[in-house]
C-alpha positions in Angstrom: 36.8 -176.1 -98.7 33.6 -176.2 -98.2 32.8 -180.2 -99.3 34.4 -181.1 -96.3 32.2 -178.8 -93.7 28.9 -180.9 -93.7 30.9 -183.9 -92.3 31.9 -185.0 -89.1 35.9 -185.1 -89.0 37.3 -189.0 -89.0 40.5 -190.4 -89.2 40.2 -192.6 -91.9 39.0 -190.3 -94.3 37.7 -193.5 -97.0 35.4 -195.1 -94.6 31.9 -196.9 -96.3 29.2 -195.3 -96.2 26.3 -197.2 -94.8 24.4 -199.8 -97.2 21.3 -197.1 -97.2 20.7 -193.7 -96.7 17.6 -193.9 -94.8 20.4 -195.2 -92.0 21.7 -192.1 -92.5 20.1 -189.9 -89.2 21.5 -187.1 -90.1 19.9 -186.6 -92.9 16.8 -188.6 -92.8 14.8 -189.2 -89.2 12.2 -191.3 -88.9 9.5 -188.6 -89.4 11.3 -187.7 -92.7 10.7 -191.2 -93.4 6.5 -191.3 -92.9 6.2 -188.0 -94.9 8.1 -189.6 -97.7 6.0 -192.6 -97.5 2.9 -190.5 -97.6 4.3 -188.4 -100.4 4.8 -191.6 -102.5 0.9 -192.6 -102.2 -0.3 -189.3 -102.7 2.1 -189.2 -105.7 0.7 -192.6 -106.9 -2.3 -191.5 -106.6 -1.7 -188.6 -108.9 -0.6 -190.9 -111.3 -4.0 -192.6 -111.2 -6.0 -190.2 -111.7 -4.2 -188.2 -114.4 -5.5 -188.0 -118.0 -2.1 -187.6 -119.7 -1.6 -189.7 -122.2 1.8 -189.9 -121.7 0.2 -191.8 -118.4 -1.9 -193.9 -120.1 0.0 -197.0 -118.7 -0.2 -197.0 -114.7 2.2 -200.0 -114.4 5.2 -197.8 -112.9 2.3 -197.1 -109.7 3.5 -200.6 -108.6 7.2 -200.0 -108.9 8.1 -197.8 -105.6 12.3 -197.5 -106.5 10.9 -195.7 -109.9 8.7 -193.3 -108.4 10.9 -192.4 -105.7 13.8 -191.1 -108.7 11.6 -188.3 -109.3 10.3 -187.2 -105.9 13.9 -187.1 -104.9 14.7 -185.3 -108.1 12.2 -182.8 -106.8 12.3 -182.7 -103.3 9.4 -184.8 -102.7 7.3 -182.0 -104.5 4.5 -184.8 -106.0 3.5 -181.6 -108.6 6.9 -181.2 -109.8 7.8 -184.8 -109.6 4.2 -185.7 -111.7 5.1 -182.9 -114.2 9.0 -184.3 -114.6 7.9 -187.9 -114.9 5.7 -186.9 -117.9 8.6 -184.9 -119.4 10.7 -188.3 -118.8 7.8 -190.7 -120.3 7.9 -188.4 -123.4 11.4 -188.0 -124.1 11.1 -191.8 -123.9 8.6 -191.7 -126.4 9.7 -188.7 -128.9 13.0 -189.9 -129.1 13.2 -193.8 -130.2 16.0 -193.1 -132.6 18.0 -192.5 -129.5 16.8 -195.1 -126.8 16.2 -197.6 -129.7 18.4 -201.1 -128.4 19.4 -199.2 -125.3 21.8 -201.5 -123.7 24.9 -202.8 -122.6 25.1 -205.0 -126.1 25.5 -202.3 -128.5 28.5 -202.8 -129.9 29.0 -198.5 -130.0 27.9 -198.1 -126.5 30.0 -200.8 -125.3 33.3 -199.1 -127.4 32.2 -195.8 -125.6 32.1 -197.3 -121.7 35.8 -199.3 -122.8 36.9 -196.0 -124.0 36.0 -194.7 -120.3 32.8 -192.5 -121.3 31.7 -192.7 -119.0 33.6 -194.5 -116.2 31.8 -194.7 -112.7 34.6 -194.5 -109.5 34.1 -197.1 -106.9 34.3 -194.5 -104.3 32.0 -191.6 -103.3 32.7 -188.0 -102.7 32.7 -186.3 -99.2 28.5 -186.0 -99.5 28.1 -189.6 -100.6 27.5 -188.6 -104.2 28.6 -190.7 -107.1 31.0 -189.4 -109.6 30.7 -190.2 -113.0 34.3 -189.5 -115.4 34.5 -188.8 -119.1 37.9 -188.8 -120.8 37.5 -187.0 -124.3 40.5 -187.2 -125.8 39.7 -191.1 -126.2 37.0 -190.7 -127.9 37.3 -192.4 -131.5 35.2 -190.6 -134.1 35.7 -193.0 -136.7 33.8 -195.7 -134.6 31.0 -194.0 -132.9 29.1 -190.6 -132.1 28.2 -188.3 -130.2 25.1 -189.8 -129.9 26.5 -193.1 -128.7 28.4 -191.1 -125.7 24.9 -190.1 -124.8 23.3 -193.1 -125.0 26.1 -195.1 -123.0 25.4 -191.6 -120.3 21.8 -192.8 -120.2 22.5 -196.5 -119.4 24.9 -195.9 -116.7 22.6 -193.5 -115.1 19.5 -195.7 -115.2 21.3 -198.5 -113.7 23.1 -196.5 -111.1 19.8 -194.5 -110.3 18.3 -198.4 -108.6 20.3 -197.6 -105.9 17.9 -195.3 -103.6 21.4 -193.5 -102.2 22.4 -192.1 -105.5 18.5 -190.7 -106.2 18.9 -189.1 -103.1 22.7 -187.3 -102.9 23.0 -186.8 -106.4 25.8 -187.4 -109.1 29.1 -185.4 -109.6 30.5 -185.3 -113.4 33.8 -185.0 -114.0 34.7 -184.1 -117.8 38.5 -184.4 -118.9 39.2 -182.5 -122.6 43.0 -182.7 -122.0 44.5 -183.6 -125.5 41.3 -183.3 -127.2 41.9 -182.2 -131.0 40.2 -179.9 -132.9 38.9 -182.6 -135.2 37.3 -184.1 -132.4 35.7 -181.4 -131.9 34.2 -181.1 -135.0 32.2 -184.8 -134.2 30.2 -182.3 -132.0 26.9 -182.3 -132.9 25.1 -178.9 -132.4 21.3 -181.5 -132.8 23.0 -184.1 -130.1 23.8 -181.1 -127.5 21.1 -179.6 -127.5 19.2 -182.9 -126.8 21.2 -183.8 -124.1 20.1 -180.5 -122.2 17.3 -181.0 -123.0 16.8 -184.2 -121.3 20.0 -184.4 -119.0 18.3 -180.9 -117.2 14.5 -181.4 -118.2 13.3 -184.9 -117.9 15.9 -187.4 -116.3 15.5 -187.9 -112.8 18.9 -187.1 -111.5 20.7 -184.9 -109.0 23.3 -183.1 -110.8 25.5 -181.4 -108.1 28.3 -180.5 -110.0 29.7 -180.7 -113.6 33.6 -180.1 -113.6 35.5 -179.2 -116.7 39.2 -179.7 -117.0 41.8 -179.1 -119.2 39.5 -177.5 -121.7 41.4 -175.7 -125.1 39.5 -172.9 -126.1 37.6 -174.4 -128.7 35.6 -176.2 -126.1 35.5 -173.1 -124.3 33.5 -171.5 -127.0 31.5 -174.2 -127.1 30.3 -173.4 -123.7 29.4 -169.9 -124.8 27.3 -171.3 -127.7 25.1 -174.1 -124.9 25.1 -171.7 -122.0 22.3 -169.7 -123.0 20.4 -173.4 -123.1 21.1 -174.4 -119.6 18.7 -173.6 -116.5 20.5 -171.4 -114.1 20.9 -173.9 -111.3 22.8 -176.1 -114.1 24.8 -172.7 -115.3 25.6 -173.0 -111.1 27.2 -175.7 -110.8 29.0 -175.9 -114.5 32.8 -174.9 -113.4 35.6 -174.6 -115.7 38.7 -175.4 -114.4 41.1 -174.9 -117.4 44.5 -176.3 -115.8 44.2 -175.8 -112.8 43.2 -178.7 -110.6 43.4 -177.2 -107.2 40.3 -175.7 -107.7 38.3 -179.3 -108.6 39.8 -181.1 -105.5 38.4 -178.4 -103.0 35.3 -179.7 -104.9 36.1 -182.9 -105.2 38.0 -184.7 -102.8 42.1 -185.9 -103.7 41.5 -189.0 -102.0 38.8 -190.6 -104.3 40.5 -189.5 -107.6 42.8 -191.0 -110.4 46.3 -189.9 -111.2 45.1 -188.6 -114.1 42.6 -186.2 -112.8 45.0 -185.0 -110.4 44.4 -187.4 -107.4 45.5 -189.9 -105.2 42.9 -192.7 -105.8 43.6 -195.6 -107.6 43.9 -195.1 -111.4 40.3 -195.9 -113.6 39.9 -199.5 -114.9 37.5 -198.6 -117.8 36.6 -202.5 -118.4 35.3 -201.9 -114.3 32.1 -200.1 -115.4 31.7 -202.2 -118.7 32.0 -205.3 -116.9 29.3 -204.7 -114.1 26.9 -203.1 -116.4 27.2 -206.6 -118.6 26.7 -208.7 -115.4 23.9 -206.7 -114.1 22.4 -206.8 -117.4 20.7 -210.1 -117.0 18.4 -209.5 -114.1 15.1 -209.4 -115.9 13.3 -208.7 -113.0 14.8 -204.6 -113.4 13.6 -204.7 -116.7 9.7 -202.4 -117.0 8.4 -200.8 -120.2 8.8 -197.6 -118.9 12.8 -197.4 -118.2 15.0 -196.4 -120.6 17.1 -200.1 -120.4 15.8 -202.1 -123.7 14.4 -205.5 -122.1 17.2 -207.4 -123.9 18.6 -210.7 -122.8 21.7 -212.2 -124.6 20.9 -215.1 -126.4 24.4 -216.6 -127.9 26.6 -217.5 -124.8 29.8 -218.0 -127.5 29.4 -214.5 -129.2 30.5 -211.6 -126.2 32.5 -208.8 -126.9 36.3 -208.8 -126.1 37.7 -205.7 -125.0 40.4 -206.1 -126.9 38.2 -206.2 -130.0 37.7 -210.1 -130.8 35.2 -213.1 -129.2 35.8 -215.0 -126.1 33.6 -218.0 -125.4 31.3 -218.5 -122.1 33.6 -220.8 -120.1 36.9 -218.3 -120.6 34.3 -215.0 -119.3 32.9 -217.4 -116.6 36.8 -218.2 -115.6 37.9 -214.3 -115.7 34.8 -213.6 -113.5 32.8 -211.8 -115.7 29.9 -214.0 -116.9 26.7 -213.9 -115.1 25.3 -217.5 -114.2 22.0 -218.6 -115.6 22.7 -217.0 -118.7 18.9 -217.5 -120.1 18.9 -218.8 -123.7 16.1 -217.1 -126.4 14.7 -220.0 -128.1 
């Protein structure tokens, strides 16, 4: 039980969490504050002056919410963070197949996200982390990869990492392989895997706290044998395998915040939740910089948006279900 040790006993046990986590005195003070703030200029300063040509453009030293993902990722280390920002800017670069049209209006990505992989719960865990769901067993083969899982994994993460609270607590990943098939599993791509460690662990600037696997049949299980030998040991740390039994994720992870289907008391996931904001927050240009992962893409035919349930709904019927952004800006 010890998730629910570092917290101060309430009664209502799904109060907000304040709108920032420098608020948050009991785990930032002020003076944590001016040594972060010093730590940022020495780290832009680093950026400067370095030679790297994987630093050759300087623009992120104006963009203070991007540099602080990887001092947080590093505990305000600038040497560490400098060194992981590098691995980030040329993962970026080595792997365009991947990041090529990152965004919300690829049709694969956006199948993935509907599918709920991943799904994003509206509430945090006992530490304030986010926690990120995957449900594997709806995973469709026959309409997109692996490789599309991953890339809707990197969108979700570069959007949620704007908030300055998740760079700091972290993320908690929840992976559900109940009623996943052996021919499923054969979509696993040995290439994609080991990319994803490689970048997951190596170069994104992300808190991984805990990774939770459930319902796993042994074929996934000797999966993990083969990719264990690939993860760092703090990763290795915090993989747990549950198997069936859920008691052991919800002294981990709170009932209270999740789904029936994962054993909790939450309210159930809305997959279209995730998808939906993700296509709303899309048009703020103002997020978009040549160094993120997020493809500066605005939509440019107002009558052409994906339906979940697999057709085209015109501007006026999204705008009327509430999910059309205003000042949709047209591409001439």
């Amino acid at each position: 039980m010890t998730e629910f040790y570092g917290i101060q006993m309430q009664k209502n046990l799904n109060c907000r969490l304040p709108k920032t986590i420098d608020s948050r005195q009991e785990i930032f003070g002020n003076s944590d504050a001016r040594e972060r703030h010093r730590k940022l200029d020495l780290f832009r300063d680093m950026i400067g002056a370095s030679v790297n040509l994987a630093l050759r453009d300087k623009s992120c030293c104006m963009d203070i919410n991007f540099l602080n993902r990887f001092l947080y990722a590093r505990k305000f280390d600038c040497e560490a963070a400098l060194d992981l920002l590098i691995k980030y800017l040329l993962f970026k670069e080595n792997n365009k197949h991947i990041l090529q049209k990152l965004s919300i209006f690829d049709e694969n990505i956006q199948t993935s996200l509907r599918d709920g992989n991943p799904s994003v719960l509206k509430q945090r865990d006992r530490k304030g982390r986010k926690v990120l769901t995957f449900a594997a067993a709806n995973w469709d083969t026959s309409k997109y990869s692996m490789e599309d899982v991953f890339r809707a994994l990197l969108l979700s993460l570069d959007k949620l990492l704007e908030n300055v609270e998740n760079q700091a607590l972290g993320f908690v990943v929840i992976v559900d392989w109940t009623n996943f098939t052996y021919k499923q599993s054969k979509c696993l791509s040995a290439k994609t895997l080991r990319t994803m460690i490689e970048c997951l662990q190596d170069c994104i600037p992300a808190k991984f706290k805990g990774i939770h696997f459930i319902g796993q049949p042994w074929y996934v299980d000797v999966l993990l044998k083969v990719i264990k030998p690939f993860l760092n040991e703090k990763i290795q740390r915090r993989l747990l395998v549950h198997g069936t039994n859920l008691t052991t994720l919800h002294t981990m992870v709170s009932k209270d915040i999740l789904p029936p289907d994962l054993g909790g008391e939450g309210p159930a996931i809305n997959t279209l939740d995730w998808y939906h904001y993700l296509l709303e927050s899309s048009q703020n240009c103002e997020l978009r910089k040549s160094y993120r992962l997020i493809e500066a893409t605005v939509y440019s035919r107002t009558t052409d948006w994906a339906n979940p349930a697999g057709g085209v709904i015109g501007a006026k019927e999204l705008e009327s279900n509430g999910t059309l952004v205003n000042n949709i800006k047209q591409i001439s």
